[in-house]
C-alpha positions in Angstrom: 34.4 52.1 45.5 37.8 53.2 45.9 38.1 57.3 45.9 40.9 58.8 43.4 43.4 58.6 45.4 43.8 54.9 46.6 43.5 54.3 42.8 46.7 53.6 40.9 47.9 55.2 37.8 47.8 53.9 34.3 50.1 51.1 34.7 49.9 50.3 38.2 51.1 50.8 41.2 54.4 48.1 41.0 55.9 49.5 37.4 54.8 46.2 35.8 52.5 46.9 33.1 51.4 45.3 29.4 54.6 44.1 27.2 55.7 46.6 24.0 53.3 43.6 22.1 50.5 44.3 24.2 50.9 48.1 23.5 51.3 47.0 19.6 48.3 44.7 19.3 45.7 47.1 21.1 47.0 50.0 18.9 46.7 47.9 16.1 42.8 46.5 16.9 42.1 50.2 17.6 43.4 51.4 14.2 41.4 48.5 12.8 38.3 48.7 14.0 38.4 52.8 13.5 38.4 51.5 9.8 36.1 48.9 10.2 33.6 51.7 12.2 33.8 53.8 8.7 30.8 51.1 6.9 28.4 52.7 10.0 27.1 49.0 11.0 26.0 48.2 14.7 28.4 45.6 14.8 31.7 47.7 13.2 30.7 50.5 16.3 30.4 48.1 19.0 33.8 46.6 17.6 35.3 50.2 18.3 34.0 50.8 21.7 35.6 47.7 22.5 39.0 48.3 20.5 39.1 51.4 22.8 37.7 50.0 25.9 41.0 47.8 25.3 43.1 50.2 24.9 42.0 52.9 27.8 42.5 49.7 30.4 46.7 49.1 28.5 49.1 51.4 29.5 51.3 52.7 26.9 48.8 53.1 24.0 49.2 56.2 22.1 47.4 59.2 23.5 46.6 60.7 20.4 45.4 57.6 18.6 43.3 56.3 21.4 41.9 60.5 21.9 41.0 59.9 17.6 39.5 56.3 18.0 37.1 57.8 21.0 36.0 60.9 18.6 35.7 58.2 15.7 33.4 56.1 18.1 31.4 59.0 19.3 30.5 60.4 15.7 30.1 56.7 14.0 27.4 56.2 17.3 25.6 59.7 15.9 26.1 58.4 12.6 24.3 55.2 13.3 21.6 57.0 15.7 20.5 59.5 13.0 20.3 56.5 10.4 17.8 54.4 12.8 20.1 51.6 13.0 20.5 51.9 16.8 18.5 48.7 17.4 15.0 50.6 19.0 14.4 47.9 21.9 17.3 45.3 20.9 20.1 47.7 21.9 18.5 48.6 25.1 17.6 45.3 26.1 22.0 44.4 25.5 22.7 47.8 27.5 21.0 46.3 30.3 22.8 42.7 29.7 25.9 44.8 29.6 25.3 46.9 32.6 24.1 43.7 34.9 27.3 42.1 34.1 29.5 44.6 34.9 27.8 45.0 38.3 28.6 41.0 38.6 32.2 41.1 36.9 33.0 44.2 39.4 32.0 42.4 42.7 34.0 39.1 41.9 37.8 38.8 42.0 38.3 37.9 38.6 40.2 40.4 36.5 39.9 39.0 33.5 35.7 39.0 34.0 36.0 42.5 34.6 38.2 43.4 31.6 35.4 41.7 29.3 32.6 43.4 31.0 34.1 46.8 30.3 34.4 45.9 26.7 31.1 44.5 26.5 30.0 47.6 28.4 31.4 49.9 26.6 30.2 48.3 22.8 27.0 48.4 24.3 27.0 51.8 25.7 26.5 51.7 29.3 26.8 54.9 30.8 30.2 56.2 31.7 29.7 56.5 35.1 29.5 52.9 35.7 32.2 52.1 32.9 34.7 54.3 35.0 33.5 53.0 38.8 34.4 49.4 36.7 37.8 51.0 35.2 38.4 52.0 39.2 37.7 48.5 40.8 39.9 46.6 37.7 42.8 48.7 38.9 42.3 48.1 42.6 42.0 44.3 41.1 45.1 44.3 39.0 46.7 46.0 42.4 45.9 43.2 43.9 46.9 40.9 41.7 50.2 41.8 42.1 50.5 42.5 45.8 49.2 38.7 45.5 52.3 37.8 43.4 54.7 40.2 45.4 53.6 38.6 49.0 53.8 34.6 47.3 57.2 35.6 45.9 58.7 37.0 49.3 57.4 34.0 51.2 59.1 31.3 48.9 62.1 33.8 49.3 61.8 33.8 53.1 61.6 30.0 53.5 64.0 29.1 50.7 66.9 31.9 50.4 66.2 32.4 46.8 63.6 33.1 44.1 62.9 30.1 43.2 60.3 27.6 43.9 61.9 25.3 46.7 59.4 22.8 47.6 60.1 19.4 46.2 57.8 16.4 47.1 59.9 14.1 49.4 60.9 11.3 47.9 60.0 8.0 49.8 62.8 6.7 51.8 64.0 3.4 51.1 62.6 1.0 54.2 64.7 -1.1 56.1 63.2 -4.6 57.1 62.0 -5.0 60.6 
């Protein structure tokens, strides 16, 4: 793991980070699901600590809001606790589902795996710990990404002048008789 400070802030290293929509809908789910977490089922909670989940990993979302949804979670989890519908063996035996795919999603490349993961992770309740070592390595990821896309975009600029995509397949040229 990555310590702090090779670890780029919300948003990124490059400045390119979710669209105002992005922002919109995972503001949205988590206002939803906040609401939805009110009825106390297994199911509405888990729906929250992945609305949030969402919304910690998109840059932009409302402090406040998401700072609300995370106390909403944490009392509708006591809440459900204290009323014995935590699930006894059930919930621990998709804890440990969560927790081994994380640890899977984490050492692949795949950024959208790892983004699921940490939701699943997260509606399960997987310790923090390992939710913020995954948080950690899906930044490094999405760093990545975009050095990707920044080194692929320089090199079609180096070989063709411009941004855009050059290559052409060559047409065959007509054949002249022997």
């Amino acid at each position: 793991m990555p310590d702090m400070a090779s670890v780029p802030p919300r948003g990124g290293a490059f400045g390119s980070g979710p669209s105002r929509g992005d922002v919109e809908a995972a503001e949205q789910g988590l206002l939803d699901a906040a609401e939805e977490a009110g009825v106390g089922t297994e199911r509405s909670v888990r729906a929250l600590a992945a609305a949030v989940a969402r919304a910690e990993a998109t840059p932009g979302v409302d402090e406040e809001l998401l700072e609300e949804a995370c106390r909403t979670l944490s009392s509708s989890r006591a809440l459900l606790e204290l009323s014995g519908g935590s699930g006894g063996a059930e919930a621990e035996a998709e804890e440990d589902d969560a927790e081994q795919a994380l640890a899977s999603a984490a050492a692949e490349d795949d950024v959208g795996a790892l983004e699921a993961a940490i939701a699943r992770a997260e509606a399960a309740g997987v310790c923090e710990g390992a939710v913020s070592a995954a948080r950690e390595a899906l930044e490094v990821l999405r760093e990545l990404a975009q050095a990707r896309a920044d080194a692929e975009e320089s090199l079609v600029t180096a070989m063709c002048g411009h941004t855009t995509s050059c290559w052409r397949p060559r047409s065959p040229s007509p054949r002249r008789p022997a």
